[in-house]
N, C-alpha and C positions, 0 to 999 in steps of 0.2 A: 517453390516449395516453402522458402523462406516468409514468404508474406501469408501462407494458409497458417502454416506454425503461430507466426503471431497472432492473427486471428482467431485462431482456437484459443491459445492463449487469453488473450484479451476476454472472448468467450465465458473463459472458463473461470478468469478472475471475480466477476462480477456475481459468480453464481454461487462458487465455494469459497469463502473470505480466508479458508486455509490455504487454498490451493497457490504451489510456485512451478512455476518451469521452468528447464533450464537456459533456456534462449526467448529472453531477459531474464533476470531472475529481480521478478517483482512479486509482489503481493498487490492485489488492490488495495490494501487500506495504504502503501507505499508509496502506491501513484495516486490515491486521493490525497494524500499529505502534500506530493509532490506536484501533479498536473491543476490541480485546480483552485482557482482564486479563492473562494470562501467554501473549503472542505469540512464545516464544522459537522452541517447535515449528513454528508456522508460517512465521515468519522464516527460519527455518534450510531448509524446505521450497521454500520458495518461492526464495528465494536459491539452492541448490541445482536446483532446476527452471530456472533460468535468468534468473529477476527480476534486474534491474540497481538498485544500493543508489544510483547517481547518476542514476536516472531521475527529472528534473523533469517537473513538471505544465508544464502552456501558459499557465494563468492565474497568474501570479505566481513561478514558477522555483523551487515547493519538493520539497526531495526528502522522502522516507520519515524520516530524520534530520531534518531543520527540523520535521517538522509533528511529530514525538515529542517533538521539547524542548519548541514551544508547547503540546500537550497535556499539559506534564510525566510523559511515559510512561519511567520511568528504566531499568525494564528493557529496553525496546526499542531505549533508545540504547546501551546495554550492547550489548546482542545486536549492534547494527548494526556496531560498532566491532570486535567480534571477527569478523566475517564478514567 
């Protein structure tokens, strides 16, 4: 049941740039900040689709910006600052 949940999940992140659930609680543009090597293209995509750069998660109030400076993702926080 756990692995269909994320799947939707996952799903669902990619389609609605607002959309969170709560088992993970990500945002795509969160995990594009965070999963991937050079997220500028998706950043700018996403951000441009409608994703909000000050959307906080429910568990701990970080946005897309906090969780790339603890991943040390520097291009990401780059990217966020000019969007």
């Amino acid at each position: 049941m756990f692995i269909y949940l994320m799947m939707v999940n996952h799903f669902l992140l990619f389609i609605l740039p607002k959309f969170s659930f709560s088992i993970p609680i990500e945002t795509a543009l969160s995990c594009a900040c965070i999963d991937l090597l050079e997220p500028r293209s998706m950043i700018m995509t996403l951000v441009n689709g409608g994703a909000h750069l000050d959307f906080r998660t429910r568990n701990g109030g970080l946005t897309p910006l906090h969780k790339s400076a603890i991943h040390a993702r520097k291009e990401a926080i780059i990217v966020s600052f000019r969007s």
